[in-house]
TIMI-2910 file (N, C-alpha, C, CB; in pm, 1 decimal, decimal comma, always signed):
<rs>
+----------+----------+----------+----------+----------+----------+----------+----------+----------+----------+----------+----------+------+
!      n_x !      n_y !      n_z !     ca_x !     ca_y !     ca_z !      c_x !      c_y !      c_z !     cb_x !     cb_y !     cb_z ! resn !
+----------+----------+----------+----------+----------+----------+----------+----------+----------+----------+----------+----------+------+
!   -960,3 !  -1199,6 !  -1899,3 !   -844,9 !  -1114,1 !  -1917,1 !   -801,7 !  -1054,1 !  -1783,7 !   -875,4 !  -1003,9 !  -2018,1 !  Unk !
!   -926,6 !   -983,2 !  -1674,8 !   -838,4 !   -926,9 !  -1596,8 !   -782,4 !  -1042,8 !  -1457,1 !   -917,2 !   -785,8 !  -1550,1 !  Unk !
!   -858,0 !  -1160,5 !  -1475,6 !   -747,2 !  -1273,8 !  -1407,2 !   -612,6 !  -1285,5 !  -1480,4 !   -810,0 !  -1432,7 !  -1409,9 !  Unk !
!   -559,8 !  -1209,9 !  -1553,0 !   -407,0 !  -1234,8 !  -1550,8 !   -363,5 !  -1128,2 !  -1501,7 !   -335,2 !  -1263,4 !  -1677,5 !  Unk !
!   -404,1 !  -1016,9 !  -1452,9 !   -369,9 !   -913,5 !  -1359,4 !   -337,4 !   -993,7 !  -1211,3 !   -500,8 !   -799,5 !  -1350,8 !  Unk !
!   -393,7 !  -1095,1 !  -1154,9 !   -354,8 !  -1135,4 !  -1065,6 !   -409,5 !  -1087,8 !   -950,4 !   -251,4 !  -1129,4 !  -1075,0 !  Unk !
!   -539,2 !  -1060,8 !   -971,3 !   -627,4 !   -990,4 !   -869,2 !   -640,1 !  -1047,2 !   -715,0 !   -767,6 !   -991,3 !   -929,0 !  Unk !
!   -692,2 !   -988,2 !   -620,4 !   -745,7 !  -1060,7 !   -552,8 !   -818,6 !  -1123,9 !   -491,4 !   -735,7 !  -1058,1 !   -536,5 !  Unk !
!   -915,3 !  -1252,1 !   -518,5 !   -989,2 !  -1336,4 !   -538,0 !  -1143,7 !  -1299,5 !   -496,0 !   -931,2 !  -1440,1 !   -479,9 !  Unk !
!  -1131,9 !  -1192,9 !   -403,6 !  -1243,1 !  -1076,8 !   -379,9 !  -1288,6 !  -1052,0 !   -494,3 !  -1201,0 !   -943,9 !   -319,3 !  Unk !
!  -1225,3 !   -947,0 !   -526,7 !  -1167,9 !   -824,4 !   -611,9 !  -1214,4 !   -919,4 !   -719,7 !   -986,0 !   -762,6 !   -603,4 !  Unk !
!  -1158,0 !  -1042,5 !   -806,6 !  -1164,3 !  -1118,5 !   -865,9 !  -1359,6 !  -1181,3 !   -911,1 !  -1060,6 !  -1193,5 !   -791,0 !  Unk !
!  -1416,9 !  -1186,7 !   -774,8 !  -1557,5 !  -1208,0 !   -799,9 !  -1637,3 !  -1081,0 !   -815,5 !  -1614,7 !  -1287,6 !   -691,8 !  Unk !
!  -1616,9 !  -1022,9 !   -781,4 !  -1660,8 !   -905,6 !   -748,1 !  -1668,1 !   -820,6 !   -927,0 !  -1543,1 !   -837,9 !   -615,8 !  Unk !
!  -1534,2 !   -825,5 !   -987,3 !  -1540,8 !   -796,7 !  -1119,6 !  -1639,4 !   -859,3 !  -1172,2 !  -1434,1 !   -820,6 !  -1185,3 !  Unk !
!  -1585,2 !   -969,3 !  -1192,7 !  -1724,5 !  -1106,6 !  -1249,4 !  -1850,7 !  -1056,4 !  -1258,5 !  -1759,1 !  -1246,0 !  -1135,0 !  Unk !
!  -1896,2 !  -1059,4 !  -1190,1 !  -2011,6 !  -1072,0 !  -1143,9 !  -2107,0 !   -899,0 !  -1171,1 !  -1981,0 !  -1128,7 !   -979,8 !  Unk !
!  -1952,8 !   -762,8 !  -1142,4 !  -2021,0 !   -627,7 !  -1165,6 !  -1999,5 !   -635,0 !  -1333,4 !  -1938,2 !   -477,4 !  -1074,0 !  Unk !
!  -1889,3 !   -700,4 !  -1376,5 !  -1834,6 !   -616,8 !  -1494,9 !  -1879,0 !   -772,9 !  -1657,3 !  -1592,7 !   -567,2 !  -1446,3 !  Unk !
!  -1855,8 !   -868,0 !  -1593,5 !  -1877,3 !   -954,7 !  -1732,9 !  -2036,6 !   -982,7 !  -1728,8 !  -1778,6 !  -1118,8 !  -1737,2 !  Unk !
!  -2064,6 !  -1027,1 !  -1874,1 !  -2225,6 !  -1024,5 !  -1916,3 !  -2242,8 !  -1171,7 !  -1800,1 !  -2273,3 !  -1056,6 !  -2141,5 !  Unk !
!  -2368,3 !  -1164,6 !  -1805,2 !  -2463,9 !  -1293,4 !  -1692,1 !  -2337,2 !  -1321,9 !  -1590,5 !  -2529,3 !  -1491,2 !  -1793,9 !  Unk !
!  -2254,7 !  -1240,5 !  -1585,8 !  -2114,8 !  -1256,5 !  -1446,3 !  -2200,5 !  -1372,3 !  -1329,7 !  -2072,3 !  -1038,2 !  -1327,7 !  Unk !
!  -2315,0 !  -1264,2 !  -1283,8 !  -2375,8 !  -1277,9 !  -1123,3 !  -2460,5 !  -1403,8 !  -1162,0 !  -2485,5 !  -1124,6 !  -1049,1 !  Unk !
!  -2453,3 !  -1509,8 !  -1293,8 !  -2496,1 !  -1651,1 !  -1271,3 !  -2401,8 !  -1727,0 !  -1253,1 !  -2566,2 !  -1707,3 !  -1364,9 !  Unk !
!  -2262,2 !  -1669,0 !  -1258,3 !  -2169,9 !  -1814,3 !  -1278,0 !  -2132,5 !  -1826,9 !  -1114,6 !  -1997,9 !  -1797,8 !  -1402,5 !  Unk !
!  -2128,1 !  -1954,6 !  -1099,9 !  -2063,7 !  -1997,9 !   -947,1 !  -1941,2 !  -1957,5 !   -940,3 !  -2055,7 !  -2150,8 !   -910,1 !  Unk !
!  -1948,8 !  -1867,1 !   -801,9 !  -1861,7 !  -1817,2 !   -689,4 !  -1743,8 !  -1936,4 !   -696,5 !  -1952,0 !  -1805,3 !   -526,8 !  Unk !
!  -1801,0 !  -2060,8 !   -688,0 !  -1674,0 !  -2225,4 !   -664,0 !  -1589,0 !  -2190,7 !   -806,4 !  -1779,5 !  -2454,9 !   -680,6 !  Unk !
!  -1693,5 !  -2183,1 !   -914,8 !  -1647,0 !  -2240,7 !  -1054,5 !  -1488,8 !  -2099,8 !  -1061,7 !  -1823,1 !  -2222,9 !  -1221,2 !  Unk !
!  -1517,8 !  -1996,8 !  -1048,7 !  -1480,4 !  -1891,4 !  -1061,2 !  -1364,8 !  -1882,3 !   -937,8 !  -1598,2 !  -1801,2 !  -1066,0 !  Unk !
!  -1343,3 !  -1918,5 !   -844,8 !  -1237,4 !  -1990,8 !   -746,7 !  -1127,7 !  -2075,8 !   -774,8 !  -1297,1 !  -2065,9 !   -669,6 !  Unk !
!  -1211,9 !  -2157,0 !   -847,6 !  -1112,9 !  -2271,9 !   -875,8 !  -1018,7 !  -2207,7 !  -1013,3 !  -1210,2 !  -2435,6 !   -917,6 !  Unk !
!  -1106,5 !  -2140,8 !  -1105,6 !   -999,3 !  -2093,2 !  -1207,3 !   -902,4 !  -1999,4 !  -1146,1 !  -1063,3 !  -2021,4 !  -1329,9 !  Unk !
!   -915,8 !  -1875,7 !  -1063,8 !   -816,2 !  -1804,9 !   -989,9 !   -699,9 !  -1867,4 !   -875,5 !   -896,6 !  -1714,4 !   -925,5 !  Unk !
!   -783,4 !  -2016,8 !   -813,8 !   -655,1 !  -2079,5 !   -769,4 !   -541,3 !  -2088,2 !   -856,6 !   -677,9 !  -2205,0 !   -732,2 !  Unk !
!   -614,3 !  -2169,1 !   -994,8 !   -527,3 !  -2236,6 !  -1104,3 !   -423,2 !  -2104,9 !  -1126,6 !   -627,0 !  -2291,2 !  -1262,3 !  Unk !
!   -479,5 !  -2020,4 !  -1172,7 !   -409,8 !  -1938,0 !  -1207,9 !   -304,3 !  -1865,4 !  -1119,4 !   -484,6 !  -1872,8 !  -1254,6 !  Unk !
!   -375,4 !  -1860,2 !   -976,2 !   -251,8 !  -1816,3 !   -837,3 !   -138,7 !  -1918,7 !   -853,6 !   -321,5 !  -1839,2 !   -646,9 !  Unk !
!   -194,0 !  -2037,7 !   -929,6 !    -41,9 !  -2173,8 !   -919,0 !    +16,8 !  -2122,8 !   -979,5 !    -32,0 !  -2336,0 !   -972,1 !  Unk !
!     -6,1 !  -2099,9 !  -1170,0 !    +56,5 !  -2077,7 !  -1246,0 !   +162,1 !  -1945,3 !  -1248,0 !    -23,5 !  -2090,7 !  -1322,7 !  Unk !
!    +52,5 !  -1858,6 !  -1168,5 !   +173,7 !  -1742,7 !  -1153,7 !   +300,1 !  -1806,4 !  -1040,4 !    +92,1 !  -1573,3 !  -1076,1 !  Unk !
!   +269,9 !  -1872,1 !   -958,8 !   +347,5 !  -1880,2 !   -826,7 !   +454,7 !  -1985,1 !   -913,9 !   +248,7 !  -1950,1 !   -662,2 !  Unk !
!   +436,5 !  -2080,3 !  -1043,2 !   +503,7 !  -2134,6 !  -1117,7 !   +612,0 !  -2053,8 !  -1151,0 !   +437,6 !  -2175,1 !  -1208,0 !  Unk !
!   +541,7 !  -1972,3 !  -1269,0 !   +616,4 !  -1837,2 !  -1323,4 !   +749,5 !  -1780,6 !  -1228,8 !   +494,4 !  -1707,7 !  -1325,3 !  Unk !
!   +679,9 !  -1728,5 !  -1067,7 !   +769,8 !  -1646,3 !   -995,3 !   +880,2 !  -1754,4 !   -974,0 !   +705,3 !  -1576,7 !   -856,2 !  Unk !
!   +890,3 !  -1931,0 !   -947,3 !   +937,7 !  -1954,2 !   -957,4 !  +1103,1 !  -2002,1 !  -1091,4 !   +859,9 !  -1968,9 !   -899,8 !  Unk !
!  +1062,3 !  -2012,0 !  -1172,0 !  +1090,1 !  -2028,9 !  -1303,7 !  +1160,9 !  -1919,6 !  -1368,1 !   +977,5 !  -2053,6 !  -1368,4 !  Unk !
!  +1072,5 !  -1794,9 !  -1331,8 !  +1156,1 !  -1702,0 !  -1411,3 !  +1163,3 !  -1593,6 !  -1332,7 !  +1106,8 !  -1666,2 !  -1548,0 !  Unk !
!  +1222,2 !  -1622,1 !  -1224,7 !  +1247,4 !  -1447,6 !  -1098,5 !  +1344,5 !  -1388,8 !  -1197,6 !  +1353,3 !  -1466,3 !   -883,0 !  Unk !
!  +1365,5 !  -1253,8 !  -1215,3 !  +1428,4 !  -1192,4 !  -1220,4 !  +1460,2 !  -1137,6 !  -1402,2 !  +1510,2 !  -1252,8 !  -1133,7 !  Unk !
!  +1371,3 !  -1239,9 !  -1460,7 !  +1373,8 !  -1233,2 !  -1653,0 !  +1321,3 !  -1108,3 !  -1649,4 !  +1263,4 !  -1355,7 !  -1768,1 !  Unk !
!  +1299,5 !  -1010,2 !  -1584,9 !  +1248,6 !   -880,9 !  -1655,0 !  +1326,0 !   -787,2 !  -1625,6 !  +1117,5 !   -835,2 !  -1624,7 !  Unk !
!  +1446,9 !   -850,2 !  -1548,0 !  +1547,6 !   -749,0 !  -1474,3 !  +1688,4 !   -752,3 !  -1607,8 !  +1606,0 !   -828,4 !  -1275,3 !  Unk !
!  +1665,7 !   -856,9 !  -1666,9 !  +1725,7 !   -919,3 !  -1812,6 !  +1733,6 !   -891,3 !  -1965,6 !  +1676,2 !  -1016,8 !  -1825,3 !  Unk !
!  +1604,7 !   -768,9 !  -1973,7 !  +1586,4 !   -752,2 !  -2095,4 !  +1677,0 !   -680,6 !  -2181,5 !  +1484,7 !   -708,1 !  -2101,5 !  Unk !
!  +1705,9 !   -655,9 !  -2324,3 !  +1800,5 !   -539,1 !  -2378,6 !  +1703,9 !   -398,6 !  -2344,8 !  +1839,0 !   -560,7 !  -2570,9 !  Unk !
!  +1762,5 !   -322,0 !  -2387,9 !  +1685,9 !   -193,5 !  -2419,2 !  +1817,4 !   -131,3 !  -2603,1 !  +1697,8 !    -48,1 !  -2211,2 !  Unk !
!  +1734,3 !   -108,9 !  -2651,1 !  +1792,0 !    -80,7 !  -2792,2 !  +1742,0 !    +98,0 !  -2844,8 !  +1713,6 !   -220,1 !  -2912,3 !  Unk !
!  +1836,6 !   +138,4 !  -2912,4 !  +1782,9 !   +273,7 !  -2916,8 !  +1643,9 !   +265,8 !  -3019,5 !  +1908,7 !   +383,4 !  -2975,7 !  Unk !
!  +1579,5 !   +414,6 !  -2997,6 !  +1474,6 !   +438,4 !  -3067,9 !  +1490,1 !   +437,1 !  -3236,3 !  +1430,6 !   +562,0 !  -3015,5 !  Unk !
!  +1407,5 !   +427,6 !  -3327,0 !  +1404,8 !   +371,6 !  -3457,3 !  +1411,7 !   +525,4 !  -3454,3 !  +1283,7 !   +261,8 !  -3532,8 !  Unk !
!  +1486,9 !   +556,5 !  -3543,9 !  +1495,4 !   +734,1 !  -3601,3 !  +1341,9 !   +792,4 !  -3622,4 !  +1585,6 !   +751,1 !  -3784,4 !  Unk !
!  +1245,9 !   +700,1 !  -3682,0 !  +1103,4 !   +741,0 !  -3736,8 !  +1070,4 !   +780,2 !  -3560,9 !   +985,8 !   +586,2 !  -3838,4 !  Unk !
!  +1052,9 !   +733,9 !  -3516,9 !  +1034,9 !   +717,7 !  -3371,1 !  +1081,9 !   +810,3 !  -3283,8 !  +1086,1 !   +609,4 !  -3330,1 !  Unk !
!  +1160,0 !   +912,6 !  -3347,2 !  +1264,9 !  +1003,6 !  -3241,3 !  +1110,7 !  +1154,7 !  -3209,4 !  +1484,3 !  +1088,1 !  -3372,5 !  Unk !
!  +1082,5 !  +1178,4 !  -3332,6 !   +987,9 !  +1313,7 !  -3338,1 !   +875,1 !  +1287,3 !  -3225,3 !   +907,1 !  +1339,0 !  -3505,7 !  Unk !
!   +833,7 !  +1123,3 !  -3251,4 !   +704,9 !  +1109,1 !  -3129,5 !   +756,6 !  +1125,8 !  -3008,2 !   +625,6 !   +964,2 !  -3117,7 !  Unk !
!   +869,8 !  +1095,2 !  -2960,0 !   +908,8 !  +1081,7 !  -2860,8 !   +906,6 !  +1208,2 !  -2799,8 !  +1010,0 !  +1020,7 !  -2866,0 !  Unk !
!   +996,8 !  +1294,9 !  -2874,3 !   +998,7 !  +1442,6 !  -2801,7 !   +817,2 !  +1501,1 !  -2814,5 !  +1133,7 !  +1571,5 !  -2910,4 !  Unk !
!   +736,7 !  +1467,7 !  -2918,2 !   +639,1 !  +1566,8 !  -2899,2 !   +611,6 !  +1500,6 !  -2754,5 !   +507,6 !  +1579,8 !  -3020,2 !  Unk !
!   +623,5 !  +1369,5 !  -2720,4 !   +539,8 !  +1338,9 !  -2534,4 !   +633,1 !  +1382,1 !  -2471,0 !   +500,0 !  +1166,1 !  -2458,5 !  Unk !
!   +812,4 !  +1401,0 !  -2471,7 !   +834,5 !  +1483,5 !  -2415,4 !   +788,8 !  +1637,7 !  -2367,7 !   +899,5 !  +1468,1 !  -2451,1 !  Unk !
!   +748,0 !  +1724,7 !  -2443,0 !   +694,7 !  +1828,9 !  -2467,5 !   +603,6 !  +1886,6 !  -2433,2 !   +684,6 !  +1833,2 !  -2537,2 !  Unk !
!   +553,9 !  +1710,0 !  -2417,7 !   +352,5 !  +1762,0 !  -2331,8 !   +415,4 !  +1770,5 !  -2178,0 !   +161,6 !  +1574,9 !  -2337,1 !  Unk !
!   +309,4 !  +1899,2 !  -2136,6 !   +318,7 !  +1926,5 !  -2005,1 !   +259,1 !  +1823,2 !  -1898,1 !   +260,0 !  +2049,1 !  -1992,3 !  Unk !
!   +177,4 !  +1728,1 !  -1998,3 !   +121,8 !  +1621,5 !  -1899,3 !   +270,6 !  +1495,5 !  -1831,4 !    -20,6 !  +1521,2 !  -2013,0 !  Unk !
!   +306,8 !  +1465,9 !  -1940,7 !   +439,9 !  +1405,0 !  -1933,3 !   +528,2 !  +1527,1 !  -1817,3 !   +514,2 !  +1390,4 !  -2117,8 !  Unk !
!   +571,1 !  +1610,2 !  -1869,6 !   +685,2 !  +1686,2 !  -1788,0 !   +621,0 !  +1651,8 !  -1643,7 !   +704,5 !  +1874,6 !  -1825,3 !  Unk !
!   +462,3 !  +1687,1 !  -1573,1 !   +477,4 !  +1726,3 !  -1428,5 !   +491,4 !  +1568,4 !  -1424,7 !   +344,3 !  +1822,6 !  -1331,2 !  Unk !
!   +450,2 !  +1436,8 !  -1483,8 !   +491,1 !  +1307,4 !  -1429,0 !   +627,5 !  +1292,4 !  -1420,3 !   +442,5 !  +1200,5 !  -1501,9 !  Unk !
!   +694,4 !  +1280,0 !  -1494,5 !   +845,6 !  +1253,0 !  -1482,9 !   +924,2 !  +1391,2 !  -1460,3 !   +901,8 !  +1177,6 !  -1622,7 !  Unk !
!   +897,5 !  +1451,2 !  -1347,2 !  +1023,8 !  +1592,0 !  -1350,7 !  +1062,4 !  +1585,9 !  -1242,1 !   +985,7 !  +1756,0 !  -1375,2 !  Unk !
!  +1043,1 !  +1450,9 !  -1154,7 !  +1204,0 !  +1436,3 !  -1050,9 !  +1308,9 !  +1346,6 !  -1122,4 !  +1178,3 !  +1346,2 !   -878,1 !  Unk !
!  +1262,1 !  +1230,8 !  -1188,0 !  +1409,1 !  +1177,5 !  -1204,8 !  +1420,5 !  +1181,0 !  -1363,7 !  +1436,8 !  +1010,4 !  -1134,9 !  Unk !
!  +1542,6 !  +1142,0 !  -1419,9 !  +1561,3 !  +1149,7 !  -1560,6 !  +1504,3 !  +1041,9 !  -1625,3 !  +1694,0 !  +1158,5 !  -1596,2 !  Unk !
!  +1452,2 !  +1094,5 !  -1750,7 !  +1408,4 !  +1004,6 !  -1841,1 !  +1459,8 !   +953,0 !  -1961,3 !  +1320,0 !  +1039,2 !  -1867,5 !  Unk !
!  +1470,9 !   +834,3 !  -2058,2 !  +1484,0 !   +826,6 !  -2150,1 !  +1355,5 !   +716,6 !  -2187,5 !  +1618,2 !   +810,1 !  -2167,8 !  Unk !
!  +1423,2 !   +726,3 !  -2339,5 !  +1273,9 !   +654,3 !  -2445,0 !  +1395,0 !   +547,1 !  -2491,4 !  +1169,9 !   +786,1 !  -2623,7 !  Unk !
!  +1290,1 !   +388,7 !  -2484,1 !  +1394,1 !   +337,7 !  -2588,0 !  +1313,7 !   +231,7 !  -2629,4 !  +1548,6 !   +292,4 !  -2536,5 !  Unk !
!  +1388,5 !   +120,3 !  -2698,1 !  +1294,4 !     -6,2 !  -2686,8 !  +1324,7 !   -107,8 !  -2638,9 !  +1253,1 !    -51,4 !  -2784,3 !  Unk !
!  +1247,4 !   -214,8 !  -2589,6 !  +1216,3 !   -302,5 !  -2487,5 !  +1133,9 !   -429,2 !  -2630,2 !  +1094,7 !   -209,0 !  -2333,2 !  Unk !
!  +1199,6 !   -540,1 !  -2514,6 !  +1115,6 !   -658,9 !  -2568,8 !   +950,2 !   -674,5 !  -2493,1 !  +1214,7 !   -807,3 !  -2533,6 !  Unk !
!   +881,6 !   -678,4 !  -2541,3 !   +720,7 !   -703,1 !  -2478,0 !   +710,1 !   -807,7 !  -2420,9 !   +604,6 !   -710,2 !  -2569,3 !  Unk !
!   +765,3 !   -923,6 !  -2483,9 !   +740,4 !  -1015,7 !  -2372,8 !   +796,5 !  -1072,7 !  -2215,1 !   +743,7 !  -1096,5 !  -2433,5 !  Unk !
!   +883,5 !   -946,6 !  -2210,1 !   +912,9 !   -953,1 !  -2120,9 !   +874,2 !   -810,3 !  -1999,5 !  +1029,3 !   -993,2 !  -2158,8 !  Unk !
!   +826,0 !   -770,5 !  -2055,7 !   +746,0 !   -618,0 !  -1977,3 !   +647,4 !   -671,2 !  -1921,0 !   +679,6 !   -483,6 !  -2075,7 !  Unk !
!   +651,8 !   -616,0 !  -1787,9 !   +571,7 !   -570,0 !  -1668,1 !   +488,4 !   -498,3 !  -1681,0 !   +624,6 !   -518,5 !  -1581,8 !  Unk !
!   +331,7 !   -511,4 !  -1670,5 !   +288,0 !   -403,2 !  -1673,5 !   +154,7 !   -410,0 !  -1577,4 !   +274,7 !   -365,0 !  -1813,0 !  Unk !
!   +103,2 !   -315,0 !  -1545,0 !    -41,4 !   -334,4 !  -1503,0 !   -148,5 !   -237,0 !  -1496,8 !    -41,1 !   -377,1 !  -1388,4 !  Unk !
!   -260,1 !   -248,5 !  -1544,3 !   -345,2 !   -204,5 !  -1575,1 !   -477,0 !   -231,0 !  -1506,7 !   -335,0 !   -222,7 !  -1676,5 !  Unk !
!   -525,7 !   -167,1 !  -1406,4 !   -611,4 !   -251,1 !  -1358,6 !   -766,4 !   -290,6 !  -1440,3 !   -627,3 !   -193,3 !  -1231,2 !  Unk !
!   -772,5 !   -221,2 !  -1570,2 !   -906,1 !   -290,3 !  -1625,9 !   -877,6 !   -230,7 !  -1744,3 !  -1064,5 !   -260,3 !  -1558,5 !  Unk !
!   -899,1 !   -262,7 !  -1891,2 !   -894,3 !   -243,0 !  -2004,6 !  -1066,5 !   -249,2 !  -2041,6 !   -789,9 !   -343,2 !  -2068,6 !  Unk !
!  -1081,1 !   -137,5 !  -2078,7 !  -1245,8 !   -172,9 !  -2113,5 !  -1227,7 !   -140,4 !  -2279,5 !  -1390,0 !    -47,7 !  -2016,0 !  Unk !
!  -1341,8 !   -179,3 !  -2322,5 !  -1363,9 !   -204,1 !  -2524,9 !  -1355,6 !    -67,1 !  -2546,8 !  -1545,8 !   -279,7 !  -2611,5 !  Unk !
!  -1360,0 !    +71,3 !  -2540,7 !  -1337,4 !   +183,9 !  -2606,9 !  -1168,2 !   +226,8 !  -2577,2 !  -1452,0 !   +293,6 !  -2555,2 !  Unk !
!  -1127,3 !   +175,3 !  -2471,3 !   -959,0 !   +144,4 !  -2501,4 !   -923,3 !    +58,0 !  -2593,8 !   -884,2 !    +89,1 !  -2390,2 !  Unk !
!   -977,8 !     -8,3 !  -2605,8 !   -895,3 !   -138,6 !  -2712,9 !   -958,8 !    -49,4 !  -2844,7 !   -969,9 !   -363,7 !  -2697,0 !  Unk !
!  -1062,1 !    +27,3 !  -2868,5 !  -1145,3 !    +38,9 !  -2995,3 !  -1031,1 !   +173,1 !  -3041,0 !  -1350,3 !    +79,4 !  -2969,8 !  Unk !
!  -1015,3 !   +254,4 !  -2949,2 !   -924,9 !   +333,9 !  -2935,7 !   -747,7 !   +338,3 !  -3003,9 !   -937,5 !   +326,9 !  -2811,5 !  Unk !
!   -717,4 !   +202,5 !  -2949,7 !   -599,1 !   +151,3 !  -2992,6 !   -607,2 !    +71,8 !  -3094,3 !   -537,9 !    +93,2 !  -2904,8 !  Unk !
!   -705,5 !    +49,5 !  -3193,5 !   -711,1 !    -28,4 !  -3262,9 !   -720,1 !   +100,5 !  -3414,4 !   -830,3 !   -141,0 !  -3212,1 !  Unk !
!   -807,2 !   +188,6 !  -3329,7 !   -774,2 !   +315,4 !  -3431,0 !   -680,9 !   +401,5 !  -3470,2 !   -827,8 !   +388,4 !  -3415,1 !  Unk !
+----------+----------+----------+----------+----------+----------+----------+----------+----------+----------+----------+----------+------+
</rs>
């Protein structure tokens, strides 16, 4: 998973090896060659589709959807992040969102699953 972050190939073994189970048995080569593949496929991608995320709709919020919005408006954690430029809430297609995260570990996902 976090080779589709697009790491860098350091960074890339280095996870491996600290963060997945028996990581520090698998070959350094074997584990290379999949992050080349994958440096192609993205460098495919950038070719193919520059600019599809600059493309998406944005559609207003579902009415059910309006109350959540303002309570994260509301939080002071939200206000000191966004209180230079203006904000709005809306919706977006996912498959076309950008995002990055540099590591998702299992009590986030267990988290979001709850």
């Amino acid at each position: 998973m976090w080779l589709l972050g697009q790491p860098p190939l350091g960074g890339f073994l280095k996870f491996v090896r600290d963060k997945v189970i028996d990581g520090k048995d698998i070959l350094p080569r074997q584990l290379a060659d999949e992050w080349r593949q994958a440096s192609d496929y993205y460098y495919e991608l950038e070719e193919t589709e520059a600019g599809v995320a600059d493309q998406i709709g944005v559609r207003d919020l579902n009415p059910a959807m309006i109350p959540l919005a303002e309570r994260v408006q509301d939080d002071k954690r939200f206000q000191r992040a966004f209180d230079t430029l203006p904000t709005s809430f809306g919706m977006v297609e996912l498959d076309r969102l950008i995002a990055f995260q540099l590591q998702v570990t299992r009590e986030f996902v267990d988290s979001l699953k709850a």
